[in-house]
PDB file with SEQRES, HELIX, SHEET and CRYST1 records, atoms N, CA, C and O in Angstrom:
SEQRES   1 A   70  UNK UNK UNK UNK UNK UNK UNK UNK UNK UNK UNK UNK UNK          
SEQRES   2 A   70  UNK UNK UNK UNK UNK UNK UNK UNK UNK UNK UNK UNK UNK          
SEQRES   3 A   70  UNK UNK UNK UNK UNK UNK UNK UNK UNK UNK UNK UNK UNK          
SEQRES   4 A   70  UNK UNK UNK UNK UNK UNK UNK UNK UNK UNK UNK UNK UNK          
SEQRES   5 A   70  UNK UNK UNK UNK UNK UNK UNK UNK UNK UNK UNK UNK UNK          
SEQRES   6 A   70  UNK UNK UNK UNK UNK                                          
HELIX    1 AA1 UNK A   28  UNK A   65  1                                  38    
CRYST1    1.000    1.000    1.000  90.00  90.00  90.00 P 1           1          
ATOM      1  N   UNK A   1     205.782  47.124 135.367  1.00  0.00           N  
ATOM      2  CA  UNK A   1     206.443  48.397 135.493  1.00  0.00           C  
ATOM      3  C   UNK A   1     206.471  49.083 134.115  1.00  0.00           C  
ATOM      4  O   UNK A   1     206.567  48.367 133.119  1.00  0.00           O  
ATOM      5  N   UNK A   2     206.369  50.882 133.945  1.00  0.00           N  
ATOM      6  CA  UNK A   2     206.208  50.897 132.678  1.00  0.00           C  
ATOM      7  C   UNK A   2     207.356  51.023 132.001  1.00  0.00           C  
ATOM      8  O   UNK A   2     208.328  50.878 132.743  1.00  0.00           O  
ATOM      9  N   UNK A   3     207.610  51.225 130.945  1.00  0.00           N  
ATOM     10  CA  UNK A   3     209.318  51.894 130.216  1.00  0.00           C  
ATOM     11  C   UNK A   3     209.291  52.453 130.004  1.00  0.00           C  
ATOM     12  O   UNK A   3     208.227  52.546 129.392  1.00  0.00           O  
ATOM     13  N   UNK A   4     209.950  53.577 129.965  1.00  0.00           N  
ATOM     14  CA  UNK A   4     210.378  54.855 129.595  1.00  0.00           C  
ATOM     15  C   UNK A   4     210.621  55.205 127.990  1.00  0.00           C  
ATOM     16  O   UNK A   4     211.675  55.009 127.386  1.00  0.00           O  
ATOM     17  N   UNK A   5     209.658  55.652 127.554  1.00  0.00           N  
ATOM     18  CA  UNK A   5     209.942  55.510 126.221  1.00  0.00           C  
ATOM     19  C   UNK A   5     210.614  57.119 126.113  1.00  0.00           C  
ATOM     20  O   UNK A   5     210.361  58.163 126.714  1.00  0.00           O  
ATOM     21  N   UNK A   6     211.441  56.809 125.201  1.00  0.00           N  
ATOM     22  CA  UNK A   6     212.443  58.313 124.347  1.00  0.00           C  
ATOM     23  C   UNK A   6     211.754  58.961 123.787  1.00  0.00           C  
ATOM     24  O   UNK A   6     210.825  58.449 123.162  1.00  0.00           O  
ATOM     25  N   UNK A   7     211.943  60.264 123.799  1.00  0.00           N  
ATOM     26  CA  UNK A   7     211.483  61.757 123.519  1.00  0.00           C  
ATOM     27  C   UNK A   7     210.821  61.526 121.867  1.00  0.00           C  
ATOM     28  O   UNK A   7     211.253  60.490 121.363  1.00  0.00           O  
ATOM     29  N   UNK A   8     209.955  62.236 121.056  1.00  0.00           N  
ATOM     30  CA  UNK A   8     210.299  61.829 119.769  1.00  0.00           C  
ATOM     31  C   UNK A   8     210.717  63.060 119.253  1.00  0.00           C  
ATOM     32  O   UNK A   8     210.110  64.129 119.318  1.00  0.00           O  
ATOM     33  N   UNK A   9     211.772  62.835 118.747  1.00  0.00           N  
ATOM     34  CA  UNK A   9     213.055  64.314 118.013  1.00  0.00           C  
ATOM     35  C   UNK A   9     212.196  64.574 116.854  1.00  0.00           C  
ATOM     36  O   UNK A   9     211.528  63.826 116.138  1.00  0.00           O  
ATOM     37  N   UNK A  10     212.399  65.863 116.865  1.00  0.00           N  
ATOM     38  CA  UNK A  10     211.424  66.710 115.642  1.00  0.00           C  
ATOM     39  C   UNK A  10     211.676  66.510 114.252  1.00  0.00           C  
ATOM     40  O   UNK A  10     212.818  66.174 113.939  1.00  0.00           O  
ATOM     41  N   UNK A  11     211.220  66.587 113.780  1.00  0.00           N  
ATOM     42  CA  UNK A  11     211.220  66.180 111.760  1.00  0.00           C  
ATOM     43  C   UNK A  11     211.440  67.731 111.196  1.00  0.00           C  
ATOM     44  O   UNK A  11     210.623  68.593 110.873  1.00  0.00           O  
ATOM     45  N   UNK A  12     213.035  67.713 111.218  1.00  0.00           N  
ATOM     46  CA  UNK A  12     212.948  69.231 110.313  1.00  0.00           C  
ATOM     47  C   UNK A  12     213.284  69.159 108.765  1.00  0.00           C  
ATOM     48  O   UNK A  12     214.340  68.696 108.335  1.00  0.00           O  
ATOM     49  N   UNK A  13     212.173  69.717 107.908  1.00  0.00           N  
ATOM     50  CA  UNK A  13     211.892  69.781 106.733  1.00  0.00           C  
ATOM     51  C   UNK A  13     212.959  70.026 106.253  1.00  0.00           C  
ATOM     52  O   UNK A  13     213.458  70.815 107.055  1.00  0.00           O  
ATOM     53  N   UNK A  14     213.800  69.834 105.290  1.00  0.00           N  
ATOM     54  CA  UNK A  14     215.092  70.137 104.770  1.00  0.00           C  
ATOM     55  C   UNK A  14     215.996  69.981 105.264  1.00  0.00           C  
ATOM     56  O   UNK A  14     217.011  70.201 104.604  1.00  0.00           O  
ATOM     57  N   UNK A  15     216.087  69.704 106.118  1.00  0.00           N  
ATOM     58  CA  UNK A  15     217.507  69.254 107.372  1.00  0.00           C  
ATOM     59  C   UNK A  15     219.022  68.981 106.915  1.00  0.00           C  
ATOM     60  O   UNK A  15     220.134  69.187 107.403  1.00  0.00           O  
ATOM     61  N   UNK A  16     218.613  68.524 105.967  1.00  0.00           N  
ATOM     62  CA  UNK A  16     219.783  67.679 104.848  1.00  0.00           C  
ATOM     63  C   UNK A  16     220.502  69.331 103.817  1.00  0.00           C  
ATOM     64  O   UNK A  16     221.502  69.282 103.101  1.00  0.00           O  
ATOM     65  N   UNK A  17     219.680  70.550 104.046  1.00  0.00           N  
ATOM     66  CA  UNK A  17     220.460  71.371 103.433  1.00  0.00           C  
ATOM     67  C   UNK A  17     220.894  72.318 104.544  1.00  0.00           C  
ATOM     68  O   UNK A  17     220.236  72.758 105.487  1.00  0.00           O  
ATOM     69  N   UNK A  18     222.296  72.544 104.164  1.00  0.00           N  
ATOM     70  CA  UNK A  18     223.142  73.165 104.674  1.00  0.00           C  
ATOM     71  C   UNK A  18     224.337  74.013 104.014  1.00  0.00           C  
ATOM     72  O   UNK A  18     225.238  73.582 103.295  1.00  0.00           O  
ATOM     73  N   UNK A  19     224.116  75.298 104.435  1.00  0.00           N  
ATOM     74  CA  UNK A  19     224.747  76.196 103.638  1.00  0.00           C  
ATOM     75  C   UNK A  19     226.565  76.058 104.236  1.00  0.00           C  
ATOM     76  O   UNK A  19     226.919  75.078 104.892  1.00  0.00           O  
ATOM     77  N   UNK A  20     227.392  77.026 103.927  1.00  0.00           N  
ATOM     78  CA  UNK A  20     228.968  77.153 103.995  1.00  0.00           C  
ATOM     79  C   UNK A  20     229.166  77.463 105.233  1.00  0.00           C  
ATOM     80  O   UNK A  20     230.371  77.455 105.483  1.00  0.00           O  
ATOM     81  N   UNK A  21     228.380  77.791 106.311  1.00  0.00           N  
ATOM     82  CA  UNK A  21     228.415  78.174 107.655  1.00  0.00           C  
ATOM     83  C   UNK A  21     228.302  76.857 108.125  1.00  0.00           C  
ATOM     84  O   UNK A  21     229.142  76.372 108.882  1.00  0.00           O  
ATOM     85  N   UNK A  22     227.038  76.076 107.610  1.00  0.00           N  
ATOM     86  CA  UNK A  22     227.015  74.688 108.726  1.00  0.00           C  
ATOM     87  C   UNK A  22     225.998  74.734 109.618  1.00  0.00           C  
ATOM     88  O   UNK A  22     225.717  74.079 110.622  1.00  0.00           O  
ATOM     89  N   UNK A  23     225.299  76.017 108.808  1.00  0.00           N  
ATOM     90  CA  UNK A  23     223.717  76.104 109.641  1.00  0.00           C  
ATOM     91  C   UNK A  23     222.956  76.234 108.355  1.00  0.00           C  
ATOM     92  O   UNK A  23     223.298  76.748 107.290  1.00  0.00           O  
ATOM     93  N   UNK A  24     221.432  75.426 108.840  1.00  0.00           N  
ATOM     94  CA  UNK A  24     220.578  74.955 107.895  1.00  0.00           C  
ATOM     95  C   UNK A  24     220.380  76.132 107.026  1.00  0.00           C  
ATOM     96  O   UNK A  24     220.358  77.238 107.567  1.00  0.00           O  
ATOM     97  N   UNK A  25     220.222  76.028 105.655  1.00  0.00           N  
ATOM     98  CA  UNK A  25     219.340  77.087 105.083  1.00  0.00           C  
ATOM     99  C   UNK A  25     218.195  77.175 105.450  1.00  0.00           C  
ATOM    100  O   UNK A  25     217.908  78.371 105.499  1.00  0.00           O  
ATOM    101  N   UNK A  26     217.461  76.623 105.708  1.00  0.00           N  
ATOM    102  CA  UNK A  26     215.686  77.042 105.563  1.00  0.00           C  
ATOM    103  C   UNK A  26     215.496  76.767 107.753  1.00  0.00           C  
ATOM    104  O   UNK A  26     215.681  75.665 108.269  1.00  0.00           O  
ATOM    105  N   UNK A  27     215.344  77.286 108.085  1.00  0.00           N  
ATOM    106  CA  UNK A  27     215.564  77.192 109.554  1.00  0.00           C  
ATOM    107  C   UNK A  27     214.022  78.083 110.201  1.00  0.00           C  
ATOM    108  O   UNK A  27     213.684  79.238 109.941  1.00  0.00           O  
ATOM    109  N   UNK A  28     213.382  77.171 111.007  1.00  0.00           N  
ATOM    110  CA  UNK A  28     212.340  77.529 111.117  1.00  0.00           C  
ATOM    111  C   UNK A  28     212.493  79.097 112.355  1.00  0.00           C  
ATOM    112  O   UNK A  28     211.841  80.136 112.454  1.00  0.00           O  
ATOM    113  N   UNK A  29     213.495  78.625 112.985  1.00  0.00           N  
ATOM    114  CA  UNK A  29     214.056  79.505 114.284  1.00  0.00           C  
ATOM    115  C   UNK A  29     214.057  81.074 113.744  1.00  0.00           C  
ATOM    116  O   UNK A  29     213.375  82.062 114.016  1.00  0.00           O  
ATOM    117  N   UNK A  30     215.568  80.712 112.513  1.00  0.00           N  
ATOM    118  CA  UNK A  30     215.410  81.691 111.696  1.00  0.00           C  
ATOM    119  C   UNK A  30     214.686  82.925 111.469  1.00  0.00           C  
ATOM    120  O   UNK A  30     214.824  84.146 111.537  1.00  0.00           O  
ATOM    121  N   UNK A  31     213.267  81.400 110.956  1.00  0.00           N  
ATOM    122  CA  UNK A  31     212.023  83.013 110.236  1.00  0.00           C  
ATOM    123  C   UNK A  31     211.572  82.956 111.402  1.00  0.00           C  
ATOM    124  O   UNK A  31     210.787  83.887 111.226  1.00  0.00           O  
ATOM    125  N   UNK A  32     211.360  82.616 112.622  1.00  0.00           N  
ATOM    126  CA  UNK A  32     210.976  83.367 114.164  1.00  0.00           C  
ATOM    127  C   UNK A  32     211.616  84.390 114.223  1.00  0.00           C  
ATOM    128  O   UNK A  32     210.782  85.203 113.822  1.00  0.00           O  
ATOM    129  N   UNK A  33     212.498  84.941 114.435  1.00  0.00           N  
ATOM    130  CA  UNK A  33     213.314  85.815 114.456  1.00  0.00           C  
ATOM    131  C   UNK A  33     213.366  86.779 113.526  1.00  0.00           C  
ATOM    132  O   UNK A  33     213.796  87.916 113.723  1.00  0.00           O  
ATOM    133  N   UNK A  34     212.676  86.099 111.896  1.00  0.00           N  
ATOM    134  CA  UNK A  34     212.679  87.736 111.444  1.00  0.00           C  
ATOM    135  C   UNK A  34     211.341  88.207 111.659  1.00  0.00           C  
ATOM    136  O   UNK A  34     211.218  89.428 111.574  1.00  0.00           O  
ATOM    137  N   UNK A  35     210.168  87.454 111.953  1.00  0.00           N  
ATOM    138  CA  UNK A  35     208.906  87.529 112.058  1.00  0.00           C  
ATOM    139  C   UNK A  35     208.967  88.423 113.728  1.00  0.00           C  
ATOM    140  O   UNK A  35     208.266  89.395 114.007  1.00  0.00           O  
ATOM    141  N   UNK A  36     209.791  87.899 114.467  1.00  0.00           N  
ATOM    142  CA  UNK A  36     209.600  88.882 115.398  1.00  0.00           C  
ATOM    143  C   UNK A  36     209.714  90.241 115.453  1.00  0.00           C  
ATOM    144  O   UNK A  36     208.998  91.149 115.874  1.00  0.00           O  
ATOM    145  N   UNK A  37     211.179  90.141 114.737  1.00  0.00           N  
ATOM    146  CA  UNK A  37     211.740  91.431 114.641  1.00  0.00           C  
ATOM    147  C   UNK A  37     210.643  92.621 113.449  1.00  0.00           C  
ATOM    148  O   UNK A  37     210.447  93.833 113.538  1.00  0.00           O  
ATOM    149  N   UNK A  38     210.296  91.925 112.748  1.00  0.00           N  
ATOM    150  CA  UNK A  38     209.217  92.438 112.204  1.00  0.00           C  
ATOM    151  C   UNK A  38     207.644  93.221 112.921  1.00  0.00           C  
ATOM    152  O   UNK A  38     207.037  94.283 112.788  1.00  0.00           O  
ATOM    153  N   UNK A  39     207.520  92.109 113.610  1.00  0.00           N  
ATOM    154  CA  UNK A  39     206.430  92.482 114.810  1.00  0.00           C  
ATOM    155  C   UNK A  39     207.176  93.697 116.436  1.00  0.00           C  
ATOM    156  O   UNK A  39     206.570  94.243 117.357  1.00  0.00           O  
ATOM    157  N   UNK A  40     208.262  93.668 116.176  1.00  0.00           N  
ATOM    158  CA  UNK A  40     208.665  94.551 117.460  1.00  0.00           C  
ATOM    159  C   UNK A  40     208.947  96.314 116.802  1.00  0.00           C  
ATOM    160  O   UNK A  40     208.747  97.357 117.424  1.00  0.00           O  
ATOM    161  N   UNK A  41     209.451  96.163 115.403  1.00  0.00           N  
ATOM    162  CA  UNK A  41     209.197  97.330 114.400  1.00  0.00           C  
ATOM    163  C   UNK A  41     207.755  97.699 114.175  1.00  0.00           C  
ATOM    164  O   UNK A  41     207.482  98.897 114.097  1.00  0.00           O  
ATOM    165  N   UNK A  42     206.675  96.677 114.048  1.00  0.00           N  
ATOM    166  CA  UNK A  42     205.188  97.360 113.967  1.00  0.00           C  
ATOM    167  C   UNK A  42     205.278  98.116 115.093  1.00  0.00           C  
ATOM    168  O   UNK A  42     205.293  99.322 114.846  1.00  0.00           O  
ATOM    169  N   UNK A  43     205.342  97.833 116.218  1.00  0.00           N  
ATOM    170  CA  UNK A  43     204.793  97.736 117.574  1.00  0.00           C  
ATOM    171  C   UNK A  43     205.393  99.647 118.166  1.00  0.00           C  
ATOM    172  O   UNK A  43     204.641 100.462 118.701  1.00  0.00           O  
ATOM    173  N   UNK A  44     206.900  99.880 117.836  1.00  0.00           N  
ATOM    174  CA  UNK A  44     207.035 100.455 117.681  1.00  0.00           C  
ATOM    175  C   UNK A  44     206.823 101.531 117.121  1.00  0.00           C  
ATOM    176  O   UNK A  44     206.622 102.625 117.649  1.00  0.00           O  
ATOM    177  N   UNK A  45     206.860 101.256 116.011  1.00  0.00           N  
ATOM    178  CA  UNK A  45     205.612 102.556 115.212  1.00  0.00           C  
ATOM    179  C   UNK A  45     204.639 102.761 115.508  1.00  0.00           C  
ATOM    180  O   UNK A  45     204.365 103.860 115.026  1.00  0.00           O  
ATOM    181  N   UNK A  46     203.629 102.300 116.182  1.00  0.00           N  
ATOM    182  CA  UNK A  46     202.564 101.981 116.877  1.00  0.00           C  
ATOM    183  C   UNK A  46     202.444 102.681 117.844  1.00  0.00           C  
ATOM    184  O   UNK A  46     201.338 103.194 118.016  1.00  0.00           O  
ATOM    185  N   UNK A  47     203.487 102.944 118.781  1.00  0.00           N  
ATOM    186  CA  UNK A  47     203.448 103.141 119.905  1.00  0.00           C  
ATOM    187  C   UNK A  47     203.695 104.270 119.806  1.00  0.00           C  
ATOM    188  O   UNK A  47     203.244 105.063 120.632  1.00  0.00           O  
ATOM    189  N   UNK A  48     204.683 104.782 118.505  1.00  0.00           N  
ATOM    190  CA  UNK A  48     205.108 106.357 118.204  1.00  0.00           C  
ATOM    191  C   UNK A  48     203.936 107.206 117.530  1.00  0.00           C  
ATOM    192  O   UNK A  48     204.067 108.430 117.560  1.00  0.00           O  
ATOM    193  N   UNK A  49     202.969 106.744 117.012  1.00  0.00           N  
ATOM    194  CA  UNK A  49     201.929 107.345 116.492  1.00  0.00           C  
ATOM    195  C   UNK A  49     200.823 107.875 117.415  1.00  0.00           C  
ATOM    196  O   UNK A  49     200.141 108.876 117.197  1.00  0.00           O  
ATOM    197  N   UNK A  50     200.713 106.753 118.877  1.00  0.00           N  
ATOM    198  CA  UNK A  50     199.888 106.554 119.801  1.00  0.00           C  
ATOM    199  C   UNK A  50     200.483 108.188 120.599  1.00  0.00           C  
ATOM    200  O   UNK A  50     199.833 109.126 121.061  1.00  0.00           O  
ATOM    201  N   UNK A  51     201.624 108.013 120.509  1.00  0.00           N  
ATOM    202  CA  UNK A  51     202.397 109.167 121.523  1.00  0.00           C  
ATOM    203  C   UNK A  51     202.096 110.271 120.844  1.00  0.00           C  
ATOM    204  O   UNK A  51     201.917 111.232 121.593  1.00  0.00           O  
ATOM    205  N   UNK A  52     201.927 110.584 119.300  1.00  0.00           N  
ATOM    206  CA  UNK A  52     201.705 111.687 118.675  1.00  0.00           C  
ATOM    207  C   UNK A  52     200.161 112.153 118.569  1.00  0.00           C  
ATOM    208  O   UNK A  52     199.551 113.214 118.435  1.00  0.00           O  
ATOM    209  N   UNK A  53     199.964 111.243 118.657  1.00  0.00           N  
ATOM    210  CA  UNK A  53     198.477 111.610 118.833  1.00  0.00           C  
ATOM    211  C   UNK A  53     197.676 112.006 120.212  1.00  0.00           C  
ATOM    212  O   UNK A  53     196.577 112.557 120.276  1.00  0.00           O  
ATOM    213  N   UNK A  54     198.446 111.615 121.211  1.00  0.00           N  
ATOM    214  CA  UNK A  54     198.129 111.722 122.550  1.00  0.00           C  
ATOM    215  C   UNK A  54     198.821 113.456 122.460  1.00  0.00           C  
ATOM    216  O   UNK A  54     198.149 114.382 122.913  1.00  0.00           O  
ATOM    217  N   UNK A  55     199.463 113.573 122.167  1.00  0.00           N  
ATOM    218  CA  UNK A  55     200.447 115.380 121.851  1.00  0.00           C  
ATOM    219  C   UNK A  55     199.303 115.749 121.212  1.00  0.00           C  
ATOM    220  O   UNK A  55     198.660 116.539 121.904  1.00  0.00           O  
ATOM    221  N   UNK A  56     198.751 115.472 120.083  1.00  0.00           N  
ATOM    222  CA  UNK A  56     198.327 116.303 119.299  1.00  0.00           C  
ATOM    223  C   UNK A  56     196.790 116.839 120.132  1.00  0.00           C  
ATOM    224  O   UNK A  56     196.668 118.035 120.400  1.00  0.00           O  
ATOM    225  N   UNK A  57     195.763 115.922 120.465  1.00  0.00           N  
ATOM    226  CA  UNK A  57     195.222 115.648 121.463  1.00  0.00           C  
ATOM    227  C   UNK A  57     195.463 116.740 122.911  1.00  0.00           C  
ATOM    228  O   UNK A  57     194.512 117.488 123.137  1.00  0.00           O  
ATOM    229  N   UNK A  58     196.303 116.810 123.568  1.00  0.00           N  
ATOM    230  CA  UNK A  58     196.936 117.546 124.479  1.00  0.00           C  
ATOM    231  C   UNK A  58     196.437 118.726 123.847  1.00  0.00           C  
ATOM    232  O   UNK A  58     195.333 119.242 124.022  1.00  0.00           O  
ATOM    233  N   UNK A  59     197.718 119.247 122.802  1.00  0.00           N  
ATOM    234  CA  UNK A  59     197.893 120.609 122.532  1.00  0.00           C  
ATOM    235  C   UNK A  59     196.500 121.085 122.543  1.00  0.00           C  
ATOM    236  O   UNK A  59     196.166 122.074 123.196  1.00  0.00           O  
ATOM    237  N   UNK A  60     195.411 120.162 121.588  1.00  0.00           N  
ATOM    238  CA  UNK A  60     194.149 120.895 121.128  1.00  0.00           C  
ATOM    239  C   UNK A  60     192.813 121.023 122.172  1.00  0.00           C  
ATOM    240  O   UNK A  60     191.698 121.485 121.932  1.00  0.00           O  
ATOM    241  N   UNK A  61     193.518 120.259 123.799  1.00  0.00           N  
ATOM    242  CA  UNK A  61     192.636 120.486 124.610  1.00  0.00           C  
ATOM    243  C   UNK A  61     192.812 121.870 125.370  1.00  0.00           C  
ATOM    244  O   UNK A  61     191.904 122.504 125.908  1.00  0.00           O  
ATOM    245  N   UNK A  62     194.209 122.232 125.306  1.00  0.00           N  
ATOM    246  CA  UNK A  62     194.413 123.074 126.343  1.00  0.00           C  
ATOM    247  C   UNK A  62     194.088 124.597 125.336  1.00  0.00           C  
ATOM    248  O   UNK A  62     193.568 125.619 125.785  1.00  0.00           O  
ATOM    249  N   UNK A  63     194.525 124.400 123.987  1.00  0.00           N  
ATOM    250  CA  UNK A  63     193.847 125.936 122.950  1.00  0.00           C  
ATOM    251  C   UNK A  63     192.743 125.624 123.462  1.00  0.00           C  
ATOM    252  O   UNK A  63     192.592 126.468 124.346  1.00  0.00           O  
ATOM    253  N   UNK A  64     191.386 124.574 123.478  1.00  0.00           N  
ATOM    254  CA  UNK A  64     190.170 124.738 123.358  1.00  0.00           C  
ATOM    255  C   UNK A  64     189.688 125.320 124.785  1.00  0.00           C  
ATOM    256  O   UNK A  64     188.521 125.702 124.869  1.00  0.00           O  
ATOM    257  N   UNK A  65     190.511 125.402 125.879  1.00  0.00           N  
ATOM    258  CA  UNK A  65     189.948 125.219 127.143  1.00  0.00           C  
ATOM    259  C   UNK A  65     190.658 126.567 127.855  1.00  0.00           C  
ATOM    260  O   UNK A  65     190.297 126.855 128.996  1.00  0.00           O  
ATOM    261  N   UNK A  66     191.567 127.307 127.245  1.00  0.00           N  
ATOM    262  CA  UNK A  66     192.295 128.418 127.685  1.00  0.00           C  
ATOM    263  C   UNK A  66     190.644 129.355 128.000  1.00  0.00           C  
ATOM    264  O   UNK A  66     189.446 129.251 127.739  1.00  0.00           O  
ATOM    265  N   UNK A  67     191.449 130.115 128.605  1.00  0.00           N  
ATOM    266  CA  UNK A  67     190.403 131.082 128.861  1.00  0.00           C  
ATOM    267  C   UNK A  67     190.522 132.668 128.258  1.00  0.00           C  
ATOM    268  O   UNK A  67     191.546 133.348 128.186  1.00  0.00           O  
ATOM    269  N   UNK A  68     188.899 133.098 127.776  1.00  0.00           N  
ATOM    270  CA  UNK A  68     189.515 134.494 126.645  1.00  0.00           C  
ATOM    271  C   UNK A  68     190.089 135.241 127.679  1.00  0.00           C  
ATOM    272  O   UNK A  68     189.950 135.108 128.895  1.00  0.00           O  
ATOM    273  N   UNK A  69     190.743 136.031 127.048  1.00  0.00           N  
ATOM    274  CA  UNK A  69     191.323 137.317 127.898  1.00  0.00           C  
ATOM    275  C   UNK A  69     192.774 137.016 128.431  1.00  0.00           C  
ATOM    276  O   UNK A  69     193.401 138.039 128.707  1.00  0.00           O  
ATOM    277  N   UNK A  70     193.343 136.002 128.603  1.00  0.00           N  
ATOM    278  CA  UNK A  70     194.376 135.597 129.261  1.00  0.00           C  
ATOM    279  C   UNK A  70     193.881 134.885 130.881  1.00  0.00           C  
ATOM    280  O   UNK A  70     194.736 134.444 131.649  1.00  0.00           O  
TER     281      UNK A  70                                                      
END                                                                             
């Protein structure tokens, strides 16, 4: 029959430091979180440039495509 062997718990680098809160200083979770938040600010801007350009785009189809005379 086989045995069940236990999970193996992760090796966190510095583990042993801990700031006045009681949460690690160097915390890998942490820089997930600013790395995201970093990547959801690109993304954003991104998306606001995409929108301005799709306007700008717009405006310069409908001057090019009006018709003379009114």
């Amino acid at each position: 029959m086989l045995k069940l062997r236990r999970k193996p718990q992760p090796n966190y680098p510095n583990s042993d430091r801990f700031g006045e809160d009681g949460l690690r200083l160097y915390s890998a979770y942490e820089a997930a979180k600013v790395r995201q938040r970093l990547q959801q600010g690109g993304m954003k801007r991104i998306r606001a440039a995409a929108i301005v350009l799709a306007a700008i785009a717009f405006v310069l189809l409908v001057i090019a495509f009006q018709r003379p005379g009114g």
